[in-house]
MMTF fields as JSON, N, C-alpha, C and O atoms, coordinates in Angstrom:
{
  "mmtfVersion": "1.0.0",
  "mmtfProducer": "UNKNOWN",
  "numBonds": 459,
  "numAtoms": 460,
  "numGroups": 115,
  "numChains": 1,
  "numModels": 1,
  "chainsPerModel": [1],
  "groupsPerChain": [115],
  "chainIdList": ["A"],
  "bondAtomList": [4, 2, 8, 6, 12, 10, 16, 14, 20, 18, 24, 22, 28, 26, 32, 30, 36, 34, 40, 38, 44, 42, 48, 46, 52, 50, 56, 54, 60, 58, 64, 62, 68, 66, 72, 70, 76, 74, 80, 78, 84, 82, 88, 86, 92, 90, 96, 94, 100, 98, 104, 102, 108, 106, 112, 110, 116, 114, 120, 118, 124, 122, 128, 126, 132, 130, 136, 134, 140, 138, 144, 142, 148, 146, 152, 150, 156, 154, 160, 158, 164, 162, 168, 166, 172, 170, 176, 174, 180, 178, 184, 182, 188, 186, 192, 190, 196, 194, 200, 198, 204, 202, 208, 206, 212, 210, 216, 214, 220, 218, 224, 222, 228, 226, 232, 230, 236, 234, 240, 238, 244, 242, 248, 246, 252, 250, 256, 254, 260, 258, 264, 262, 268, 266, 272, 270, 276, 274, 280, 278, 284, 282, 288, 286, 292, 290, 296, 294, 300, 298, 304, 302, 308, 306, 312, 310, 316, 314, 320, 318, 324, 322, 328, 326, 332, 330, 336, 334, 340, 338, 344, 342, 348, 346, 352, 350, 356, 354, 360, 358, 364, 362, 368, 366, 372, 370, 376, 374, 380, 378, 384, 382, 388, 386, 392, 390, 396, 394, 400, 398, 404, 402, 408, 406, 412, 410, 416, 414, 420, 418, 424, 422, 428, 426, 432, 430, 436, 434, 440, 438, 444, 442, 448, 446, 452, 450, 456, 454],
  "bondOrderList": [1, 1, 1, 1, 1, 1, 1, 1, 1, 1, 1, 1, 1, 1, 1, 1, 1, 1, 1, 1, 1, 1, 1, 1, 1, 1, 1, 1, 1, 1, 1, 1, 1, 1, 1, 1, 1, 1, 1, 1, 1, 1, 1, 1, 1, 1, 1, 1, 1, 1, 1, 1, 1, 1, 1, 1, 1, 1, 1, 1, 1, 1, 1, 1, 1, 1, 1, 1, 1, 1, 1, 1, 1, 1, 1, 1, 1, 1, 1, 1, 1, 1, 1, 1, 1, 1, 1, 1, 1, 1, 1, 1, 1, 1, 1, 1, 1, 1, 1, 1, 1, 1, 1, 1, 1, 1, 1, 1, 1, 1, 1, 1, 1, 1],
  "groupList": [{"groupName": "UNK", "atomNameList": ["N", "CA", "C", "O"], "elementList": ["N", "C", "C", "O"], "formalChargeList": [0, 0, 0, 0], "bondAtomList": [1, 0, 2, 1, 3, 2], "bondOrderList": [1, 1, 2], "singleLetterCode": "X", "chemCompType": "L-PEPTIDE LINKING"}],
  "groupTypeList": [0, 0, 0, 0, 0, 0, 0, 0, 0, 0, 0, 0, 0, 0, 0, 0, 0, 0, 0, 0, 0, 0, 0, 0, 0, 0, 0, 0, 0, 0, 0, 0, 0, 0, 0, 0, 0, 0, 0, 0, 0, 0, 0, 0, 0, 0, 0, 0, 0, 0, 0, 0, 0, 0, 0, 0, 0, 0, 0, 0, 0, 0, 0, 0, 0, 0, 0, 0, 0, 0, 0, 0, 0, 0, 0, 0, 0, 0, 0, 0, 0, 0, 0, 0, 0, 0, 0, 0, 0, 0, 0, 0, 0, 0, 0, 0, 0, 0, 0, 0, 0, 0, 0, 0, 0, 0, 0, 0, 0, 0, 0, 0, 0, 0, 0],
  "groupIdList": [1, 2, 3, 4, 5, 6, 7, 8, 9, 10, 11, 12, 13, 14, 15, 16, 17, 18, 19, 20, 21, 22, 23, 24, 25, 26, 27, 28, 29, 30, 31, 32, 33, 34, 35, 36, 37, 38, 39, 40, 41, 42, 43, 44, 45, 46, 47, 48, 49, 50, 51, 52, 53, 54, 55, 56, 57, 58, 59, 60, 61, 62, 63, 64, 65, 66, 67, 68, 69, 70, 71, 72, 73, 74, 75, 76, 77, 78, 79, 80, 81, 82, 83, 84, 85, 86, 87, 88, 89, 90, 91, 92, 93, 94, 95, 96, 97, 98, 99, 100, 101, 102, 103, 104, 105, 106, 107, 108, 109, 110, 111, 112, 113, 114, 115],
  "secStructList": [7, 7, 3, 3, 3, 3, 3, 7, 1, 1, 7, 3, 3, 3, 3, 3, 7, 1, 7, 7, 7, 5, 7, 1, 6, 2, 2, 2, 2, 2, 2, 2, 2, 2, 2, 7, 1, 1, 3, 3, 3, 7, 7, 4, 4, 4, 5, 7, 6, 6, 6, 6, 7, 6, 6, 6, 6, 2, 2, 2, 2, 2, 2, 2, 2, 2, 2, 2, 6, 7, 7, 3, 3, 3, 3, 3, 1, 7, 4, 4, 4, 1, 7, 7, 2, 2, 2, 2, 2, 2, 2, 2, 2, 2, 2, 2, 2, 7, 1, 3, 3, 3, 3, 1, 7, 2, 2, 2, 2, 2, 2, 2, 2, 2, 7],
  "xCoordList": [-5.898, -6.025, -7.241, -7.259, -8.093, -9.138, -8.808, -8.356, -9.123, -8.915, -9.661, -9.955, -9.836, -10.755, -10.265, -9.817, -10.467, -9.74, -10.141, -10.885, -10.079, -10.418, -9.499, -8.292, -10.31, -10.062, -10.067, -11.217, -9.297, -8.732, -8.505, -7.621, -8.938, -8.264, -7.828, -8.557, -6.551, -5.493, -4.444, -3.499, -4.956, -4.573, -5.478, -6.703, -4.579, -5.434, -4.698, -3.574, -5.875, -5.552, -6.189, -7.307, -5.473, -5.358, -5.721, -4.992, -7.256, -7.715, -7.424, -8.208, -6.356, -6.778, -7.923, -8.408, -8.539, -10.04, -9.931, -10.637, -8.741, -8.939, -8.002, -7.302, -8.327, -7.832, -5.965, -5.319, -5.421, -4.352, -3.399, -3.604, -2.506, -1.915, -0.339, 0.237, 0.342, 1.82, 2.669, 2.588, 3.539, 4.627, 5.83, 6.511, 6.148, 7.651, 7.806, 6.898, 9.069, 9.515, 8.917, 8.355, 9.215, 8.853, 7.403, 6.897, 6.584, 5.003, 4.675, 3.535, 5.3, 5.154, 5.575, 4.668, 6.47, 6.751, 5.909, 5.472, 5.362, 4.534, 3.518, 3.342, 2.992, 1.771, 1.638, 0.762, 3.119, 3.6, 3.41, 2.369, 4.113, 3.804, 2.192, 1.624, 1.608, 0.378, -0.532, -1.652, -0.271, -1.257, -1.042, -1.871, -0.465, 0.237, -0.313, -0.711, -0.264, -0.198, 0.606, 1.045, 0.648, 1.234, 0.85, 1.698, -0.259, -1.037, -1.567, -2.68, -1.763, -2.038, -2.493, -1.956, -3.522, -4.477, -4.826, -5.731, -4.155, -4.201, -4.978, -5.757, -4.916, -5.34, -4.942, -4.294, -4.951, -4.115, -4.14, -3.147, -5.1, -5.132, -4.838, -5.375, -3.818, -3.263, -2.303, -1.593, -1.509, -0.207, -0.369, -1.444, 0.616, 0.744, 0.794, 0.927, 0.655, 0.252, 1.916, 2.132, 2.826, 4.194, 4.678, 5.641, 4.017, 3.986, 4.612, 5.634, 3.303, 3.426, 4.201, 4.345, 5.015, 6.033, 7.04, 7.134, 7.821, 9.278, 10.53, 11.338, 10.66, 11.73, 11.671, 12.855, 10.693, 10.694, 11.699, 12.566, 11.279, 12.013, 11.223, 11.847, 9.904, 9.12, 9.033, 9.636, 8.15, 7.463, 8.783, 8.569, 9.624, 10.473, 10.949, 10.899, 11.609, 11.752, 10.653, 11.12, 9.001, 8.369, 7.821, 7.31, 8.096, 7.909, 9.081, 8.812, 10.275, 11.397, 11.253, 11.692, 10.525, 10.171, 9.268, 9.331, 8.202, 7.461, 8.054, 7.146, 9.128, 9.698, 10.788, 11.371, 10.941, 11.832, 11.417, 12.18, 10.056, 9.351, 8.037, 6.941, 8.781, 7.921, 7.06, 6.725, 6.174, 4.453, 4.243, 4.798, 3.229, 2.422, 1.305, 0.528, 1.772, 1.094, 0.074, 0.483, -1.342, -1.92, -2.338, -2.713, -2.136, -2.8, -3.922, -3.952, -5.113, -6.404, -6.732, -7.213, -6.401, -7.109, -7.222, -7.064, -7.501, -7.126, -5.803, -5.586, -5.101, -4.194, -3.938, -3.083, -5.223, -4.563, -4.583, -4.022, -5.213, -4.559, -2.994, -2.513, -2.329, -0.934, -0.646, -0.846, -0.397, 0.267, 1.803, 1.885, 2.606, 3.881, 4.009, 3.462, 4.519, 4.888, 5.895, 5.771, 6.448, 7.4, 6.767, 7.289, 5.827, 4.842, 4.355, 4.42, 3.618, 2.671, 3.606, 3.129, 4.825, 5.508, 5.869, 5.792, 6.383, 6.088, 4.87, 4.973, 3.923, 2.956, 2.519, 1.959, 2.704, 2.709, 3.618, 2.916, 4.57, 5.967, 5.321, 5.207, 5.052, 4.973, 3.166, 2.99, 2.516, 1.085, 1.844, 1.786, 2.602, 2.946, 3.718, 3.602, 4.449, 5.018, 4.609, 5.098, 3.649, 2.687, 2.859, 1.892, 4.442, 4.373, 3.785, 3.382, 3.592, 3.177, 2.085, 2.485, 0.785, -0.244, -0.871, -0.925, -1.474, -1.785, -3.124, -3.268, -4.186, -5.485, -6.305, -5.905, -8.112, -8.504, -9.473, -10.497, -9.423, -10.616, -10.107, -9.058, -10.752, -10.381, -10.169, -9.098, -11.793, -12.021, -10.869, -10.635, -10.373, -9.037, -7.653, -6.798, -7.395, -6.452, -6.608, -5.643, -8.051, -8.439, -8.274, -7.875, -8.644, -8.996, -7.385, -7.014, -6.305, -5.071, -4.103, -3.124, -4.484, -4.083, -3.972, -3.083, -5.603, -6.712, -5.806, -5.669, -5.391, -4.873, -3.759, -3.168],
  "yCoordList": [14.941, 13.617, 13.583, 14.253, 12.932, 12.583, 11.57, 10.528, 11.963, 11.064, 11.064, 12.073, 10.011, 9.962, 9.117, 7.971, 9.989, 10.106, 9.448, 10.13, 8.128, 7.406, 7.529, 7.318, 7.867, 8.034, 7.181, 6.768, 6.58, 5.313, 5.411, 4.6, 6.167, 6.26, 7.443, 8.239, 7.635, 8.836, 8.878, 9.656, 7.516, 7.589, 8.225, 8.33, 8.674, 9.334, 8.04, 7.576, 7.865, 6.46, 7.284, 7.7, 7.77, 8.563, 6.849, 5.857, 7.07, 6.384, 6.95, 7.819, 6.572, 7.278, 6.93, 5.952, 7.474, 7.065, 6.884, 6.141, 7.822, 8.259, 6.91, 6.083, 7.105, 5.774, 6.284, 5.746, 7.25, 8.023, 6.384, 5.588, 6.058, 5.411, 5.364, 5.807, 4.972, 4.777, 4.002, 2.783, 4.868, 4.162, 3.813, 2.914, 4.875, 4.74, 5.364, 6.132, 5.319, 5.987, 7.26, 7.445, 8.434, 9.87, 9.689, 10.399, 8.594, 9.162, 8.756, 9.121, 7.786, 7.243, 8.843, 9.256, 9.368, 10.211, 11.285, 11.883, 11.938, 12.917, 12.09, 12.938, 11.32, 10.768, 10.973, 11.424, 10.355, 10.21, 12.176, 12.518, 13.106, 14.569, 14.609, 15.647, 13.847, 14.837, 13.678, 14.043, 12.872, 11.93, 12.949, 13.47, 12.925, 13.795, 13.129, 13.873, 11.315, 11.026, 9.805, 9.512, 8.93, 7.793, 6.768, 5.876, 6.511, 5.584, 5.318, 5.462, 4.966, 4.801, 3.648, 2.542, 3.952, 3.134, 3.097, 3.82, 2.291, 2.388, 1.14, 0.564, 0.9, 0.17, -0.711, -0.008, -2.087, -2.728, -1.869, -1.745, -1.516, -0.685, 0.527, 1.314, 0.595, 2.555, 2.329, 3.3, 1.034, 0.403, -0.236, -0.628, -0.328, -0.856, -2.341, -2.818, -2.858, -4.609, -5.199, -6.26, -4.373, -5.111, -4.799, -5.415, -3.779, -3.826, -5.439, -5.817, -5.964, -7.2, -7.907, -8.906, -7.8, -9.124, -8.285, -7.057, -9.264, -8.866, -8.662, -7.797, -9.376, -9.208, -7.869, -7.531, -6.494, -6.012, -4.836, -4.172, -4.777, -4.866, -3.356, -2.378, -3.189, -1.409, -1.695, -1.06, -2.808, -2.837, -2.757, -1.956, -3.232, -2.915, -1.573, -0.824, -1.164, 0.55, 1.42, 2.419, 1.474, 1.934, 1.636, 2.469, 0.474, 0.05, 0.848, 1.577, 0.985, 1.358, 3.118, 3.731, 3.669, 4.96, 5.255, 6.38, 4.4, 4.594, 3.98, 4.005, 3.344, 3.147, 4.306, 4.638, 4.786, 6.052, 7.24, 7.815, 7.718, 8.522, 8.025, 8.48, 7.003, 6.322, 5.802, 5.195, 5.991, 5.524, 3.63, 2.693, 3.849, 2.016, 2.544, 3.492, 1.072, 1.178, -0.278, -1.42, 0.233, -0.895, -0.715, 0.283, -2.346, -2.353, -2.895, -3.476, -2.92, -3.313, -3.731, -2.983, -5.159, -5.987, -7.472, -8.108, -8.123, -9.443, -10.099, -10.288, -10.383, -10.85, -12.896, -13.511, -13.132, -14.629, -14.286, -15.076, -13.138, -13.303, -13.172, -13.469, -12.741, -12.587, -14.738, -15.382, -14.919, -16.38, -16.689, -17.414, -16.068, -16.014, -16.544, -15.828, -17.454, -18.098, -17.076, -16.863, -16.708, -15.663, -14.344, -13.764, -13.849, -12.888, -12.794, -11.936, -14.443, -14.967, -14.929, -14.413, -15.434, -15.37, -13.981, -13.509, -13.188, -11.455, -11.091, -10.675, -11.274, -10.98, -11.301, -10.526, -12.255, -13.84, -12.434, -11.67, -12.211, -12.058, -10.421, -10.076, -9.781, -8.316, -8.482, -8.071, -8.922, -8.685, -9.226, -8.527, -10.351, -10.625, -9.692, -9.836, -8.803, -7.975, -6.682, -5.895, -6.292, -5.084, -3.958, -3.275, -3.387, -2.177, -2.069, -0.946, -3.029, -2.998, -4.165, -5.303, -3.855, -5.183, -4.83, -3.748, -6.519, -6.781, -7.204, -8.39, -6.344, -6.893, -7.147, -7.006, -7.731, -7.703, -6.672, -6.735, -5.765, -5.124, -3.432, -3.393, -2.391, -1.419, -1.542, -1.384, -2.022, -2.484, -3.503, -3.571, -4.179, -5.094, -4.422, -5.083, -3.453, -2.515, -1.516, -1.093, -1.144, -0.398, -1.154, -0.709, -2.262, -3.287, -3.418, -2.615, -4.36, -4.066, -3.43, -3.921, -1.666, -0.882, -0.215, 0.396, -0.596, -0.582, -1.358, -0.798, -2.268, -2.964, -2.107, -2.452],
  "zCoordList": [-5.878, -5.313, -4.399, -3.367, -4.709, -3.457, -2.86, -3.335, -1.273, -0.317, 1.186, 1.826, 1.486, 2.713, 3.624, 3.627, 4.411, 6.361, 7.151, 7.856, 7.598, 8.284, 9.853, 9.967, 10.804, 12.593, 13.221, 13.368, 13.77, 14.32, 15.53, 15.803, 16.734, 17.846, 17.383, 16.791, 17.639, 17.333, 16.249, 16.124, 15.235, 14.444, 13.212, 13.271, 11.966, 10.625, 9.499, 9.306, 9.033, 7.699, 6.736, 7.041, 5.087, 4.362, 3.442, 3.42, 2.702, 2.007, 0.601, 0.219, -0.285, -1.85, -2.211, -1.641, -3.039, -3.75, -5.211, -5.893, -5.714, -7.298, -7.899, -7.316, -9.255, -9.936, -10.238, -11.137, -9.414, -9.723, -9.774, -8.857, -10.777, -10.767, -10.664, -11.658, -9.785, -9.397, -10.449, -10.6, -11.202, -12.383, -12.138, -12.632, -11.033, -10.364, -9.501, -9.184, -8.698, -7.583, -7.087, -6.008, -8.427, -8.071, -7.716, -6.847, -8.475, -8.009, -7.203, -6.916, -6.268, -5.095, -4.073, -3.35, -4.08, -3.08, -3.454, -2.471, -5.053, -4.91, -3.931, -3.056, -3.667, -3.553, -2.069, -1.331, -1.879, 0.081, 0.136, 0.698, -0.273, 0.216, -0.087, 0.251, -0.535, -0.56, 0.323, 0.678, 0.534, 1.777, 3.393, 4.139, 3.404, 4.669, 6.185, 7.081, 6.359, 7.574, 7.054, 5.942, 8.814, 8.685, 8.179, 8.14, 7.708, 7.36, 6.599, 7.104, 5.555, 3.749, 3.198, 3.264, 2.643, 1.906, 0.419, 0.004, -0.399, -1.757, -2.388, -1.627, -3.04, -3.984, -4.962, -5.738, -5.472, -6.372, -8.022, -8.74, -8.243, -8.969, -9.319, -10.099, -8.576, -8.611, -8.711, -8.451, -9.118, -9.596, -10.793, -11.248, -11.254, -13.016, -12.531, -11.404, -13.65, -13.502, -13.109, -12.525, -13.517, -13.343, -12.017, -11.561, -11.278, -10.047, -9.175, -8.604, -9.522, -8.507, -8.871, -8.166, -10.01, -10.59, -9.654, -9.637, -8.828, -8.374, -9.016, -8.678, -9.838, -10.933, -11.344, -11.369, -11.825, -11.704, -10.955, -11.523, -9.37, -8.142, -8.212, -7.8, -8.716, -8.502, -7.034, -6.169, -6.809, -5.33, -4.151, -3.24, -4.113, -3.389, -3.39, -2.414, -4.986, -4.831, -4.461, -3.914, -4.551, -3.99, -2.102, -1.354, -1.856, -0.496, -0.147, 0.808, -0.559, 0.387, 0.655, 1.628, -0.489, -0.087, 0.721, 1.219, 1.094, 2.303, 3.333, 4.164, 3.94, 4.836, 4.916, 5.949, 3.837, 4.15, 4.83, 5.606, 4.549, 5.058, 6.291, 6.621, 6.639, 7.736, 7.889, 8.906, 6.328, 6.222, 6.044, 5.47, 6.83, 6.642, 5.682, 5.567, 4.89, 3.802, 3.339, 3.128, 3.279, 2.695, 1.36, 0.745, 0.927, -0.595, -0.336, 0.749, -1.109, -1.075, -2.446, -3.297, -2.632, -3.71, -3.76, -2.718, -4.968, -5.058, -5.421, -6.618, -4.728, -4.863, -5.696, -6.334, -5.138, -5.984, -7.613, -8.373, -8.119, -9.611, -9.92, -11.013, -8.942, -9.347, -8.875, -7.844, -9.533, -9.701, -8.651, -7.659, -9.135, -8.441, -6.926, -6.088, -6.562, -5.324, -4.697, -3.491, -5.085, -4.694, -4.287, -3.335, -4.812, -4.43, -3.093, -2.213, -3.246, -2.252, -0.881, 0.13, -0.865, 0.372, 0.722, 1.857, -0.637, -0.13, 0.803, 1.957, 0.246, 1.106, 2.257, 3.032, 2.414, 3.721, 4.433, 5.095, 4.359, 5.32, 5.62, 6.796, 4.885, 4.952, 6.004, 7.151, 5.451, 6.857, 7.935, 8.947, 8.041, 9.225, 9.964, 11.181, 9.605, 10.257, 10.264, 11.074, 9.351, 9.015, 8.594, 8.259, 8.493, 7.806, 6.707, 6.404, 5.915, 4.938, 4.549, 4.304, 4.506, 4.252, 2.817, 2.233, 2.322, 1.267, 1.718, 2.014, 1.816, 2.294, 1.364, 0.208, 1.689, 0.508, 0.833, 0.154, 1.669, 2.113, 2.789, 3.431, 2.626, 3.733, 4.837, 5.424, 5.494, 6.661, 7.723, 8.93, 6.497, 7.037, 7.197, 7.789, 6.84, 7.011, 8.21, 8.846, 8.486, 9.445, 10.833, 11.909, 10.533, 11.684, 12.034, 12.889, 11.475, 11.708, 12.227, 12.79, 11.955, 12.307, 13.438, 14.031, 13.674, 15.197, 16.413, 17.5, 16.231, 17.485, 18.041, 19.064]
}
């Protein structure tokens, strides 16, 4: 896995880089043992496209494993291609409370985190 370490104060933000992509549960937690801080930076693209559909219910079983092991987690992409109103308020609700953000940028995850 490549990944780059962004220093925040006294915090460590574990940037994935590689196009390693998340299918289910287990590769979410290999992923969580091998990031090895609190703070995580992925990508819309290191998730399968059914990811973002809720019906589904991946994103929840994978969000709930990084709340299991304590990690904040950002995604970094475009989000208005996912259509879903139901999404959109996922996301709405989750930056607002921040364990988990849907940014469109690194820098916006860093910045976030920063406060």
């Amino acid at each position: 896995m490549n990944a780059q370490i962004h220093q925040v104060g006294n915090k460590e933000i574990t940037e994935i880089v590689t196009d390693t992509v998340i299918k289910n549960t287990q590769d979410a937690v290999d992923l969580l043992g091998s990031a090895g801080n609190a703070y995580v930076i992925l990508y819309d693209r290191n998730f399968e496209p059914d990811f973002f559909d809720l019906s589904t219910r991946k994103l929840g079983e994978i969000l709930q494993k990084f709340a299991n092991y304590q990690v904040k987690l950002a995604i970094v992409g475009d989000f208005e291609k996912y259509p879903s109103k139901t999404l959109k308020e996922f996301i709405f609700e989750s930056n607002r409370q921040g364990d988990y953000l849907f940014v469109a940028s690194v820098e916006d995850a860093i910045e976030r985190w920063s406060r």
